[in-house]
N, C-alpha and C positions, 0 to 999 in steps of 0.2 A: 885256340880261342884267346882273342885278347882281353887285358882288363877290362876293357869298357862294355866287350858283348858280355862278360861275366856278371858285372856290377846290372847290365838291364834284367838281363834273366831272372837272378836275387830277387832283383827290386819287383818284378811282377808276382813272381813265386809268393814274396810274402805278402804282397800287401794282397793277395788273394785269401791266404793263410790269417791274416788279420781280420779281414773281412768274414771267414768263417768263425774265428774264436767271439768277434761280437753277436754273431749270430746262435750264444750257447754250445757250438760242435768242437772238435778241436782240431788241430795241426801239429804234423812235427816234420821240421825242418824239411816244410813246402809239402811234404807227402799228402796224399788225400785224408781225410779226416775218419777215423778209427770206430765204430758201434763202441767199442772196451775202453773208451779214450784215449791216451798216446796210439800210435802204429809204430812205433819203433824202438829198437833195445837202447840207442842211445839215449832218448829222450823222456824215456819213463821212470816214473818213482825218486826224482831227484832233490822234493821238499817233503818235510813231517808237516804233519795236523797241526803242528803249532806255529811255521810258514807260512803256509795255506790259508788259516784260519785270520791272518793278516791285514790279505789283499781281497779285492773281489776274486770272483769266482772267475772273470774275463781274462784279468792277468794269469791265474791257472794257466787256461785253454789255451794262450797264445804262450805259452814257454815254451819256444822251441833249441834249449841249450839239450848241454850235453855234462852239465855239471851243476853245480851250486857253489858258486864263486862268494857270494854274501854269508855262508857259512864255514869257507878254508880261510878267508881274509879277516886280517886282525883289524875292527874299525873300532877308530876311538872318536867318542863323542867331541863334537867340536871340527870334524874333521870334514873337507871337503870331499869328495868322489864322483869320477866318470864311470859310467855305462856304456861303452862300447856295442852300439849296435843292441838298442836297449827293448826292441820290440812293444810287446803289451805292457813291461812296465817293471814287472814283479821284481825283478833284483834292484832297480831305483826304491822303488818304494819300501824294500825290505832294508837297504840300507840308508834312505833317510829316517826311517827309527832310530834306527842305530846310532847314526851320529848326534841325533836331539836334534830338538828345534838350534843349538847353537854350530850345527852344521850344515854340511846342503849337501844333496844329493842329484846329477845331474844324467841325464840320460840321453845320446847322440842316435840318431834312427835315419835315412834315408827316405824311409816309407812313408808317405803322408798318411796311408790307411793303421800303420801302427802308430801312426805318433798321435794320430785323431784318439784311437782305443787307449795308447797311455795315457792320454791327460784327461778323458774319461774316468777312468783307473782312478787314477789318481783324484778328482775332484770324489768316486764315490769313496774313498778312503777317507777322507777326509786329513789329507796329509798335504804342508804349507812348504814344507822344507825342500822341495822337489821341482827339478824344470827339464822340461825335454825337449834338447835340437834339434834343425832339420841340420842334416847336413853327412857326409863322409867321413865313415873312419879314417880313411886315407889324407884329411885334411882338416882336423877337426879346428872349430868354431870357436876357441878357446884362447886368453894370451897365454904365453908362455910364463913357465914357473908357477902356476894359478892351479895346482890341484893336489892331494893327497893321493889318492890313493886311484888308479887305473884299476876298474873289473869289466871283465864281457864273459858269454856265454857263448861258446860255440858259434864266434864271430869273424874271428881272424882267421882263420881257413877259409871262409868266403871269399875273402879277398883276393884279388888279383894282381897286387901290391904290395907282398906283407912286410918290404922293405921299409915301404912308404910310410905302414902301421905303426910299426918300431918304431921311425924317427918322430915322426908325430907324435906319438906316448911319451919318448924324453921328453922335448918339447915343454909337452902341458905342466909334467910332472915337476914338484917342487925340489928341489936339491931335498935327496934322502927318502924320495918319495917312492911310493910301490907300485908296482905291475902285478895283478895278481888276476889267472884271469885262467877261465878252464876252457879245453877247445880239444880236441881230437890232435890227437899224433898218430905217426907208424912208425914201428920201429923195423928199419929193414925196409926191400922194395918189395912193390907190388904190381900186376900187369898193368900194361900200358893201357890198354880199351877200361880199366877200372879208371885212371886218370885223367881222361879223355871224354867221361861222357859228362855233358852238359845235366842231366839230373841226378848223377851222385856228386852235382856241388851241391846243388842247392840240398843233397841229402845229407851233408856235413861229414862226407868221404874224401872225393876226388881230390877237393885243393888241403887236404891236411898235410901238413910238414912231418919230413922225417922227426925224432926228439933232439938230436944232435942241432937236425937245421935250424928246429926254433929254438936251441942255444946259441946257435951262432950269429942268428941276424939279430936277438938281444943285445949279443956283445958287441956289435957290428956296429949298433945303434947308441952303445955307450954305457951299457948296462954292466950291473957287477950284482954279486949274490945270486947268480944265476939259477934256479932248481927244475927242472921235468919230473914233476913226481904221479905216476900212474893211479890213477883211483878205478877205474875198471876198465880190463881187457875182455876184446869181444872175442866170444868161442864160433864155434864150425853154423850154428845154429843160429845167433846173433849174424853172420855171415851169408847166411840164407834169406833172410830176410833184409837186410842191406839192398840186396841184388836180385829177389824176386821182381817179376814185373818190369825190368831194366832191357831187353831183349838179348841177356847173359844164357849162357852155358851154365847154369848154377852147379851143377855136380860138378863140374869141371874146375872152376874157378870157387869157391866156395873155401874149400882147400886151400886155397893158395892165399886169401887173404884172412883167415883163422888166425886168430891172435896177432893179427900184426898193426892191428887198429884198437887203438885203445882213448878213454878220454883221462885225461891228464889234470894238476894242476900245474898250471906253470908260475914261477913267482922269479923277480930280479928286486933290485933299488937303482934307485939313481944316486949316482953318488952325491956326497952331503958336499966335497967340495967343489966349488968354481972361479977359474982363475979370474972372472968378476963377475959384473952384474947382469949378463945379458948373454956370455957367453954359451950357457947351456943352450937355451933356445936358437941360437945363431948357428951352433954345430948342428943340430940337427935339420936344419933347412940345407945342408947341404948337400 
């Protein structure tokens, strides 16, 4: 499958997935929408009552990460931020508090149906400090050296470029600036028909990187302070529902992807020096 049949599929998936969570129901990562709210182990339970209690209730229903990135990332007021693939909102909105009104909080989306519901969101919050773009992670809308701190949720495994992702995050990033961003890894391989189908991308499986990989296309990219640090590994049972409903062998394969999918946080820096003024952004278009 190539990037670009990847990046259409996404792109219908959610902005379906958006158009459910304004409608009160919910989604996660494209899957049908759940009676119990979330339908998947990835995407459940992943903000407190004191999160929550935040944003609207919309931003809720449209979280389809696989972590809480605004809660492992150190943000200091004042400070710029991207949202990689920012959906309904919630992690923009969570950390333009954070920074105060003397910082900004920015959010990058594809979807014209989630970026309609973030700035929704966002005007019912009543929050000033926050702007959300159209446009590709793979090319983000940004100039270079113009941002603190890099977050996404369960974003950069969609992609079909994470090469791309990488250089582009230096890019934005300010000399010394962060990547801080949670997404699924595996550690080890998994069958081929698991990699291959078109619904465990958009179920935020198929295009995950081994942990080693997404250290190595960081460094690849110019990154240093590298870390893959696990926050939860999915068991035999979490693997059954993964692949339910997929037209999989579940006994069969079920097994064989047990614990080797976990979501992670991953963190780098950019370094603080540059041999001048333009260079950082210049290597990364490379």
């Amino acid at each position: 499958m190539s990037a670009q049949d990847i990046k259409e599929v996404v792109k219908e998936k959610y902005g379906q997935a958006a158009l459910r969570a304004a409608a009160g129901g919910s989604s996660c990562c494209g899957s049908a929408p759940s009676s119990e709210g979330c339908c998947d182990p990835i995407t459940s339970s992943l903000y407190d009552g004191s999160q929550t209690g935040q944003v609207p209730k919309e931003a809720v229903l449209a979280s389809l990460g696989c972590g809480n990135p605004t809660a492992l990332a150190r943000l200091i007021p004042g400070e710029t931020v991207l949202d990689l693939g920012s959906g309904g909102g919630i992690d923009v909105l969570l950390s333009a508090r954070r920074v105060g009104p003397s910082g900004k909080a920015y959010g990058l989306d594809m979807t014209d149906e989630m970026l309609a519901l973030a700035r929704e969101n966002q005007k019912k919050a009543g929050i000033e400090n926050a702007e959300f773009l159209k446009g590709d992670i793979e090319n983000i809308p940004l100039p270079d050296n113009s941002v603190d701190v890099i977050i996404s949720n369960c974003v950069v495994n969609l992609s079909g470029d994470k090469d791309r992702v990488m250089r582009e995050s230096f890019r934005v990033l300010k000399p010394g600036g962060r990547f801080a961003v949670s997404d699924v890894v595996v550690k080890g391989d998994v069958p081929d028909e698991v990699r291959q189908s078109v619904l465990l991308w958009i179920g935020c499986i198929a295009g995950a990187l081994r942990n080693d990989e997404y250290a190595s296309k960081l460094a690849q990219a110019g990154f240093e302070d590298i870390a893959v640090e696990p926050t939860r590994v999915y068991d035999v049972e979490d693997a059954r529902q993964f692949l339910a409903g997929q037209g999989f062998d579940v006994d069969a394969l079920a097994p064989q992807v047990a614990g080797k999918f976990m979501s992670a946080f991953i963190r780098a820096r950019k370094p603080k020096a540059c041999c001048g003024p333009s260079c950082c952004g210049e290597a990364a278009k490379q």
